[in-house]
N, C-alpha and C positions, 0 to 999 in steps of 0.2 A: 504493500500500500504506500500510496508515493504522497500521499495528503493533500494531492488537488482535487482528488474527487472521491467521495464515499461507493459503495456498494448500497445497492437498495437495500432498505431494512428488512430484516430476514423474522416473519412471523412464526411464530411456537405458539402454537394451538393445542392445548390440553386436548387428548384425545377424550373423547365421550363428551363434550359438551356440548352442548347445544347452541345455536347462534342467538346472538342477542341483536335488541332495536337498534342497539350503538355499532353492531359490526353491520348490520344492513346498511345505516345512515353514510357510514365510512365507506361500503360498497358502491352505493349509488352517489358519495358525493354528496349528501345533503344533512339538513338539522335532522337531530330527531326528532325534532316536532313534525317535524315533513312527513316521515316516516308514518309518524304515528296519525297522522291526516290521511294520507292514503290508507293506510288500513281500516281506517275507520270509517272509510267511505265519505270524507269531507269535501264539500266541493272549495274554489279556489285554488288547485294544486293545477299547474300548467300541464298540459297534457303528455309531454316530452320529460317530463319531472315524473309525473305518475308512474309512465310506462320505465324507466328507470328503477323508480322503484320496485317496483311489480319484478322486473328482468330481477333485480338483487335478492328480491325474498324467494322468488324459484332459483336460484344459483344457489343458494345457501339452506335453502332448506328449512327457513326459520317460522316456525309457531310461534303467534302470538298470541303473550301472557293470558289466557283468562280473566287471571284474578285481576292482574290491573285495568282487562276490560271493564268488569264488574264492578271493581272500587272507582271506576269514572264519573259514575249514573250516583253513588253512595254522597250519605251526610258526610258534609266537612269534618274535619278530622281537627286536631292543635299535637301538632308535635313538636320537639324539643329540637334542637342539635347545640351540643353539648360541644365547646369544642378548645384546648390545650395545643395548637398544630405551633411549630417555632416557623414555619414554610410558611412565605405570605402565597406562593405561588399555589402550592398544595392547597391550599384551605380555600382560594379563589377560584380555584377546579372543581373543588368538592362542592362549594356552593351553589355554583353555576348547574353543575348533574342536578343536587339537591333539589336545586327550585322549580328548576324544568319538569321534573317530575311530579314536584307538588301541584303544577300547574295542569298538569294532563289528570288528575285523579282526585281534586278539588282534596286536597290536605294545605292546612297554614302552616308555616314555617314559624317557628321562634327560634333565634340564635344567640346565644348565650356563648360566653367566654368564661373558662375555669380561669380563675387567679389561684396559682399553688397556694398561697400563703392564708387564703380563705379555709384550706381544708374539705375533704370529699365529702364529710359529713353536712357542712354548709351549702355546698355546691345542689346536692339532692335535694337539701331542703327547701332550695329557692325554685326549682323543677317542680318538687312537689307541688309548694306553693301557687304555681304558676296553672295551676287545673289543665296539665296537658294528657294525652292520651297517649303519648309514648315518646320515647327520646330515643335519639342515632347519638353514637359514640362514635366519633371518628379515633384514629390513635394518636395518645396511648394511652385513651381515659377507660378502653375494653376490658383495662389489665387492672382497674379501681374496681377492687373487688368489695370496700365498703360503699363507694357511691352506687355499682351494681346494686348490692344485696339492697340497698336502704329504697332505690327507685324499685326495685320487684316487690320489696315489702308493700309498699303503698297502693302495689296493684296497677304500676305504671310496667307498660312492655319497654322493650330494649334491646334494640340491636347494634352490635358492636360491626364495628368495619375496619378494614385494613388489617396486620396480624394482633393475632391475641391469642393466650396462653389455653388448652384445651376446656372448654367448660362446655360440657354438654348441655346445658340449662339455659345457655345463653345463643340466640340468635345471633349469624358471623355472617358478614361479604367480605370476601379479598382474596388474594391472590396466593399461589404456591411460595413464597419468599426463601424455604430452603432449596425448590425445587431451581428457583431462578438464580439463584445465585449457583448451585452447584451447573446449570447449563453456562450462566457467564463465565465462572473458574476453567471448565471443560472448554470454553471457547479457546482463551488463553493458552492453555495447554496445548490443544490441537495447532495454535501459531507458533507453537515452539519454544512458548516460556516453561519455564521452570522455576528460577529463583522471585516467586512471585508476593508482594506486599501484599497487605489486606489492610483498611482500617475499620472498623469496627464503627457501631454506633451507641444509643444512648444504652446503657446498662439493663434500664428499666422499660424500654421498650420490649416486646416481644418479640418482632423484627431483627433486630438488631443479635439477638442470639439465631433465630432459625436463620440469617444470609452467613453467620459465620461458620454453623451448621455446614451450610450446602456449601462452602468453599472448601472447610477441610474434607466433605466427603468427595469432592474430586480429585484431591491432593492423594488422599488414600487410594482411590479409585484408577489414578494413575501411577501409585506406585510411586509417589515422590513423598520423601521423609518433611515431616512438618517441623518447622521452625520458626519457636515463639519468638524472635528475635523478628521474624517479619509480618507478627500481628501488632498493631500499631491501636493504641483506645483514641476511639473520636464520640464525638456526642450530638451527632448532625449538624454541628453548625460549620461554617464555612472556615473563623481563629481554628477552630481543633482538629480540621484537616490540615492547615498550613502547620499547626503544633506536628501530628501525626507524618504528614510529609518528611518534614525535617529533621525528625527522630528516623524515617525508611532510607530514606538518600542521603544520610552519613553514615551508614554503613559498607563495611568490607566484604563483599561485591557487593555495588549496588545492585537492588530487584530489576531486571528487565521491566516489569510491569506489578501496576497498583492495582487494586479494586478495591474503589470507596465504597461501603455501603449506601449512599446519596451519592446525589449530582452536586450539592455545595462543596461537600470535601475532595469531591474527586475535580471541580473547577479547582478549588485552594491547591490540591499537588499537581496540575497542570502549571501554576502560577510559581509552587516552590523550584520546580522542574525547571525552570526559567531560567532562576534565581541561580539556581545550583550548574547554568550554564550547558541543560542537558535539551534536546530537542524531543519534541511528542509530536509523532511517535517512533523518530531513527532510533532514538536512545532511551526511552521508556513506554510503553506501551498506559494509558491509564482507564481505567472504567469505571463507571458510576451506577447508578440507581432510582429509579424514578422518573426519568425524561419529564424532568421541568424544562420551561423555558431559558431556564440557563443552560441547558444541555447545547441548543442552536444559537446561542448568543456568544460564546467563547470562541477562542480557536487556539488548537484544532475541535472541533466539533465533538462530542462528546459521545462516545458508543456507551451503551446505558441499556436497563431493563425498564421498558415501557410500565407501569401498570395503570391498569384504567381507572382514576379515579376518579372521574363523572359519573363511570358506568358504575361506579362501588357505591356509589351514592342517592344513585337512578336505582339503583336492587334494592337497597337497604330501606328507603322510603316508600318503595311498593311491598317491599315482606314486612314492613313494620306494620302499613296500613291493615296489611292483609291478615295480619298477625291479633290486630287489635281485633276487627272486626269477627275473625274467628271465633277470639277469646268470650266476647259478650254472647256467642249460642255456645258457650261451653266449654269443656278442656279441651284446649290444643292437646293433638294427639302425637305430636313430633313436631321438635323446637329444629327450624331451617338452619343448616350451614353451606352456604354457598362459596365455593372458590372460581373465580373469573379468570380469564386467559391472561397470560403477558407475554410480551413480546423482547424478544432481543434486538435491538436496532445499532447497528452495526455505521457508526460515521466514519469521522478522522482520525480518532484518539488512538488506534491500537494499529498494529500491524506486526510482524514477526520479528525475533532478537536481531538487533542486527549479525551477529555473528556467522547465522543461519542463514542469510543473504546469499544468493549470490553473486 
């Protein structure tokens, strides 16, 4: 890879799942409202727009949802979103899915900001307070196992998104986060790295242990001995990749290649990589996490694991609703855990050690 031009981003599609409104809308190029217009037989959709659509949902194969049929026609809903994100980018993604969806299935949005310093026990009570009929955790408020228990106490639903730690009780959307990380480690590998950095992210995220997870199990998986000296602690913000960086590239050999658990840390050791007079990617390969918009704003261009977090947000608000609505004719008979596709998107940032050049 010579850094003037990427490879088309290369899609990893969990096998078995089934297509979503968001991979239609991406299909045919259009909103998901669009999508969700044509299916529903609205008029105003251009003719040449429609028949687009229609071509992507027979290409794909995609059933739509029922229940968010059903919950369209349904009384308004009040639910919460409960949200701690440090990512201004991340939490402007979520929102956007959020709303979208509340708007196709008549549910109101209330947004709410956790202050650490208020305490989880406060946080629930102002939820409480607030007479909602259910609350979305985005993370890593999934893993607040008192503000959990205190909103299920009060007979409020809740579903948690993004990773969180096993709780069968608890309603989940997100993604494979061991799986993608061990597919991005395995990428790496397959270019020829070996002496490869990782940095790590917040302790107390869930996240943050399952991608370190899936890095060492490709390291095992190919047969390369693991060495603590090139795991590196970052806490997602952008200082503690540049910390984390500068602690990986003064070491004796430097790593061919990084991978940040985020796209902030892994822009920070594109930046130390500068610094330290090294080129990305002749002389370090680096990758990240999340395809934020700092992913296509830096350069080189940031190769990164997509995940969808509109579409984590578009699910969570329709199984929340769905969830409620169940609840009021009775016991839910099985609490939903959904995990959604990710993608590996392959830009600027990586390419083979140079050693292995020819």
């Amino acid at each position: 890879m010579n850094g003037t031009a990427g490879p088309a981003p290369a899609t990893r599609r969990r096998e078995g799942r089934a297509p979503t409104i968001h991979d239609v809308a991406r299909h045919a190029g259009v909103s998901r409202m669009t999508v969700s217009r044509v299916i529903n037989g609205e008029k105003g959709v251009r003719p040449a727009t429609r028949r687009a659509v229609e071509a992507a949902v027979e290409a794909l194969g995609y059933a739509p949802n029922a229940a968010a049929r059903t919950l369209a026609g349904a009384a308004a809903l009040r639910i919460g979103l409960l949200y701690r994100i440090p990512n201004p980018a991340y939490l402007t993604e979520f929102l956007l899915g959020a709303l979208e969806s509340c708007s196709l299935i008549n549910v109101q949005l209330i947004v709410q900001r956790h202050q650490i310093s208020a305490g989880e026990a406060a946080a629930a009570d102002a939820l409480i307070g607030a007479r909602l009929d259910g609350v979305i955790l985005p993370p890593p408020l999934g893993d607040a196992h008192l503000l959990v228990d205190r909103l299920r106490e009060a007979g409020i639903a809740v579903v948690a998104t993004g990773s969180t730690r096993p709780a069968p009780l608890l309603a989940s959307v997100g993604i494979d986060d061991r799986g993608a990380a061990l597919e991005m480690t395995r990428h790496l590998i397959k270019l020829g790295h070996r002496r490869i950095g990782f940095i790590t992210g917040r302790p107390n995220h869930a996240s943050s242990g399952l991608r370190e997870q899936g890095f060492c199990a490709a390291l095992e998986e190919a047969g390369i001995a693991m060495d603590e000296s090139l795991v590196a602690t970052g806490n997602f913000t952008y200082r503690s990749g540049l910390e984390a960086a500068d602690h990986l590239l003064s070491l004796d050999p430097v790593p061919t290649a990084i991978f940040a658990s985020n796209d902030d840390m892994a822009a920070a050791t594109i930046a130390a990589a500068h610094r330290f007079g090294l080129d990305v990617p002749a002389d370090l390969s680096v990758c990240g996490f999340d395809d934020t918009p700092l992913a296509t704003t830096i350069w080189p261009e940031l190769t990164t694991i997509r995940q969808p977090v509109a579409a984590m947000a578009d699910e969570a608000v329709t199984m929340l609703a769905d969830l409620i609505r169940r609840s009021r004719e009775g016991p839910v008979p099985e609490v939903p855990h959904r995990l959604l596709d990710f993608e590996l998107i392959r830009r600027q940032s990586d390419a083979p050690p140079r050693r292995s050049r020819l």
